[in-house]
C-alpha positions as a printed NumPy array, in Angstrom:
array([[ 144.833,  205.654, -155.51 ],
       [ 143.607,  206.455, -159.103],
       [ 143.541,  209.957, -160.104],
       [ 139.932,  211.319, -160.459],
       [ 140.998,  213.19 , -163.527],
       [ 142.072,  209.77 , -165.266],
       [ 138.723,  207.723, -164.099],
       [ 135.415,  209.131, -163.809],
       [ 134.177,  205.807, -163.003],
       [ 134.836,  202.221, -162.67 ],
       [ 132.574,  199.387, -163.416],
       [ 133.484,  195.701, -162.306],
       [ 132.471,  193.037, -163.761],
       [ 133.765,  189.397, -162.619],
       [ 133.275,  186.535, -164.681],
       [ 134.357,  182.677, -164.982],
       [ 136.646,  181.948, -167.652],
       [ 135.257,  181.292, -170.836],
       [ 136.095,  179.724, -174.132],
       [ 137.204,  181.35 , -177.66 ],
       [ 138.179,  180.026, -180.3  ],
       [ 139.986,  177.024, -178.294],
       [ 141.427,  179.274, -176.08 ],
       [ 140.667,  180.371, -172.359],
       [ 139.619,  184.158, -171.967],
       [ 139.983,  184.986, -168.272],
       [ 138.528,  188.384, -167.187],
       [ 139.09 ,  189.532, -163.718],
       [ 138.601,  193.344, -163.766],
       [ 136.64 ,  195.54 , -166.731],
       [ 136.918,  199.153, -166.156],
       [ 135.876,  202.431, -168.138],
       [ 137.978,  205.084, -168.015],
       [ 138.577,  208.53 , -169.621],
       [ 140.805,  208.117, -172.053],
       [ 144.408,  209.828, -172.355],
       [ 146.957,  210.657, -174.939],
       [ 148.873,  207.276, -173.548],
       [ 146.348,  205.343, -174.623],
       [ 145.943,  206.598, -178.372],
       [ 147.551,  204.357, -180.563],
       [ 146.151,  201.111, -178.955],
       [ 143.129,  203.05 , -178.899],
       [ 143.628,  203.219, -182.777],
       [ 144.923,  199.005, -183.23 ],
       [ 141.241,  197.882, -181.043],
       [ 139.446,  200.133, -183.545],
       [ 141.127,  198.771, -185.978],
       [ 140.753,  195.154, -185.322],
       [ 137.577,  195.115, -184.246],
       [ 135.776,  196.659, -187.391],
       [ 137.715,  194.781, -189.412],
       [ 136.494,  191.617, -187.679],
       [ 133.136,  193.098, -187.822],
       [ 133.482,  193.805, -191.773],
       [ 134.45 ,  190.085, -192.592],
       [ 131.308,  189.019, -190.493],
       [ 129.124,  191.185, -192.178],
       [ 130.101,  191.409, -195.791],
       [ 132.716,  188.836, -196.075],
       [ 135.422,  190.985, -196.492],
       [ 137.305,  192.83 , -194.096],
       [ 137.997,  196.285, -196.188],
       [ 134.158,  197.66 , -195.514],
       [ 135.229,  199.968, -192.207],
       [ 133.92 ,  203.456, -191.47 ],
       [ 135.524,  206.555, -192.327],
       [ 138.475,  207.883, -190.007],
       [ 139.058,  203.629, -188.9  ],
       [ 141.897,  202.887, -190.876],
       [ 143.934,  205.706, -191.228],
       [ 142.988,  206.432, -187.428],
       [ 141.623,  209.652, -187.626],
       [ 138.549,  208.754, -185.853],
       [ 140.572,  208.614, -182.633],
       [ 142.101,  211.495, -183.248],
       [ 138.807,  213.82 , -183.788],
       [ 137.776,  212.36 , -180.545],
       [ 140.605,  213.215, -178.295],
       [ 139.636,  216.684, -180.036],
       [ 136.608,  217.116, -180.147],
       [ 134.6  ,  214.776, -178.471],
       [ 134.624,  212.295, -175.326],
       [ 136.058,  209.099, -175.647],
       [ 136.462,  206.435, -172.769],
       [ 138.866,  203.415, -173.022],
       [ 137.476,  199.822, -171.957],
       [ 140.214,  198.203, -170.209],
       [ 140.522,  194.406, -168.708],
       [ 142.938,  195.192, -165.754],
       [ 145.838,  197.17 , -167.915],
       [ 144.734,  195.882, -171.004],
       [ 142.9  ,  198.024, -173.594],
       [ 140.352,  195.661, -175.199],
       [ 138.   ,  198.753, -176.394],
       [ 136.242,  202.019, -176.478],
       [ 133.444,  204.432, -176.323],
       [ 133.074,  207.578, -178.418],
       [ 131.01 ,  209.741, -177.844],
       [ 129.049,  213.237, -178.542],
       [ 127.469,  215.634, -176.354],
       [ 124.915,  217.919, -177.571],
       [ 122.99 ,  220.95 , -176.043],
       [ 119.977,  218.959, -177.758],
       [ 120.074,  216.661, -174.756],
       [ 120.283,  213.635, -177.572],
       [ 123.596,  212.522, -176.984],
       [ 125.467,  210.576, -179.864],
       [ 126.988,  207.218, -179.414],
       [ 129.543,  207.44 , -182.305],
       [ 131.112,  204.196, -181.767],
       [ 131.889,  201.242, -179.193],
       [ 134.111,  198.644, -180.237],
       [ 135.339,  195.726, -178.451],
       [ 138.076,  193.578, -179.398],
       [ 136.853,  190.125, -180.992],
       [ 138.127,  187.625, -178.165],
       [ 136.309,  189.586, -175.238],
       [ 132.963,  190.266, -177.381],
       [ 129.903,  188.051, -176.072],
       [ 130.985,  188.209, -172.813],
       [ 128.443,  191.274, -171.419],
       [ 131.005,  193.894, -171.766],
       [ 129.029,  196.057, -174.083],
       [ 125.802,  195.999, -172.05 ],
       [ 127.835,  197.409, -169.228],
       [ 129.612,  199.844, -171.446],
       [ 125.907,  201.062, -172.446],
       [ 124.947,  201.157, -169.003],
       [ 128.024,  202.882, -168.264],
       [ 127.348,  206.292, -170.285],
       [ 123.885,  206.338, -169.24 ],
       [ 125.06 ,  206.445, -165.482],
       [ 127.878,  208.775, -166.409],
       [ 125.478,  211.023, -168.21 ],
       [ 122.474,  211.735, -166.746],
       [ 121.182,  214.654, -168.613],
       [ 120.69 ,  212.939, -171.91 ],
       [ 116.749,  212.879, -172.997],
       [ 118.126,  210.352, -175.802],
       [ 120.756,  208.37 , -177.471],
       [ 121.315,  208.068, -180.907],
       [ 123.209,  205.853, -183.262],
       [ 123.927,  204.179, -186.363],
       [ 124.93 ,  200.864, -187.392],
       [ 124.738,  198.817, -190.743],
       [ 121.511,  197.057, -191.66 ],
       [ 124.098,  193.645, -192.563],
       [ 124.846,  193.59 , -189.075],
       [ 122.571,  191.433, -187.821],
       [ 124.462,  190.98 , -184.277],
       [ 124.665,  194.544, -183.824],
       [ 120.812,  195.261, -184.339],
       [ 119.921,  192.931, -181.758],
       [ 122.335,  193.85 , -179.731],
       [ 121.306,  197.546, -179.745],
       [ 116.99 ,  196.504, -179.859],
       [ 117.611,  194.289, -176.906],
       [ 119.142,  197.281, -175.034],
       [ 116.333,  199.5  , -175.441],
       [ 117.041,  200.542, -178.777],
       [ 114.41 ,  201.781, -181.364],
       [ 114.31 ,  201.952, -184.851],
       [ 113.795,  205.458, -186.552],
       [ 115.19 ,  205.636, -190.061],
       [ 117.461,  203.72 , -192.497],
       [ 119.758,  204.877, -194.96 ],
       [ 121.66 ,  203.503, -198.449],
       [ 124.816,  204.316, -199.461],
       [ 127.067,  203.001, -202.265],
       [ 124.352,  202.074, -204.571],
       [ 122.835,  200.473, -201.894],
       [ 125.522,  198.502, -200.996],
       [ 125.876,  199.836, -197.846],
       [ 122.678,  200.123, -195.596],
       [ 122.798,  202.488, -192.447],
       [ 120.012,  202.061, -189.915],
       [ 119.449,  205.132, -187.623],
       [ 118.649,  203.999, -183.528],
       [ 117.193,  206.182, -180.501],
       [ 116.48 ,  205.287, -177.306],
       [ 114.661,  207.52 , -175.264],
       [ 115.572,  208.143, -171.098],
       [ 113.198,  208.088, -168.513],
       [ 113.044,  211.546, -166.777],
       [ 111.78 ,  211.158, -162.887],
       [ 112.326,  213.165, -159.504],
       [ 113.296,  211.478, -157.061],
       [ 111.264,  212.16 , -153.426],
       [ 114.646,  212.606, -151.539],
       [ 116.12 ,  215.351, -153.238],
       [ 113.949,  216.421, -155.621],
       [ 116.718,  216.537, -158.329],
       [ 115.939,  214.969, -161.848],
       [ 117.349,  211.373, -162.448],
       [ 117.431,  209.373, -165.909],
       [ 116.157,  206.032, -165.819],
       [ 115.826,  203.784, -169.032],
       [ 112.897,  203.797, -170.802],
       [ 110.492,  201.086, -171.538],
       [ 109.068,  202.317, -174.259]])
């Protein structure tokens, strides 16, 4: 059995294999599980390697990553201080989730990061779906994510996400453009207890 305090929950998703690059991808179990001390430094190398990927695509270059991504730091405020889950194929860490929980009700999706030869594959819909399940008493979500990144803007629009502000930084070099995406609020007739659903506004 797995320990409830390791996994809050599991989501399964089974999928043909797939190409990459040349090479065959074969998933056969993606989990999302509350990540643990174990996990950290891998936790760290995915972060890594993904937003370094992502950096290259972007601005053609692979130096341009967020504060607290090289040097690791990121992962290590989040085992503090906020909630992080790790996205695991079977054993193997291919991602993450951070996350921040406010008394606001408007959660903060800090970051999700996937390693490059399992993106396009659905994983981060489910990992979205995921913390909406796993956190029901969010009114919102709120993120950011560079106005170069053309694949993560309709990534996050197609998932419900809407546009509220954008920011420069660097001499506008940088571009940051600010996401929410408001949850449904209903009671249900059976128990009369308040349930998020995603809104289609």
């Amino acid at each position: 059995m797995i320990s409830g305090l390791r996994l809050i929950s599991e989501i399964y998703l089974f999928i043909n294999s797939t190409l990459f690059q040349g090479r065959q991808v074969r998933l056969s179990m993606v989990s999302f599980e509350t990540a643990v001390k174990s996990d950290k430094e891998n936790l760290k190398k995915t972060l890594l390697l993904s937003f370094m990927e992502a950096s290259k695509q972007d601005f053609g270059v692979d130096t341009v990553l967020p504060p607290g991504v090289k040097d690791g730091s990121q992962i290590e405020n989040a085992f503090q201080k906020q909630t992080m889950y790790s996205i695991k194929d079977g054993r193997e860490l291919i991602g993450g989730i951070i996350i921040e929980l406010r008394e606001s009700k408007e959660y903060y999706l800090q970051t999700l990061w996937i390693i490059p030869k399992y993106q396009s594959k659905k994983i981060g819909h489910k990992a979205l779906e995921f913390i909406e399940t796993n956190h029901p008493y969010a009114e919102s979500w709120i993120l950011e994510t560079p106005k170069q990144s053309k694949r993560n803007i309709y990534f996050y629009e197609k998932n419900g996400y809407k546009k509220f502000d954008e920011k420069s930084f660097n001499d506008g070099k940088i571009v940051l453009v600010f996401y929410r995406k408001k949850m449904k609020r209903v009671r249900t007739s059976i128990d009369q207890n308040w349930q998020v659903t995603r809104s289609r506004k």
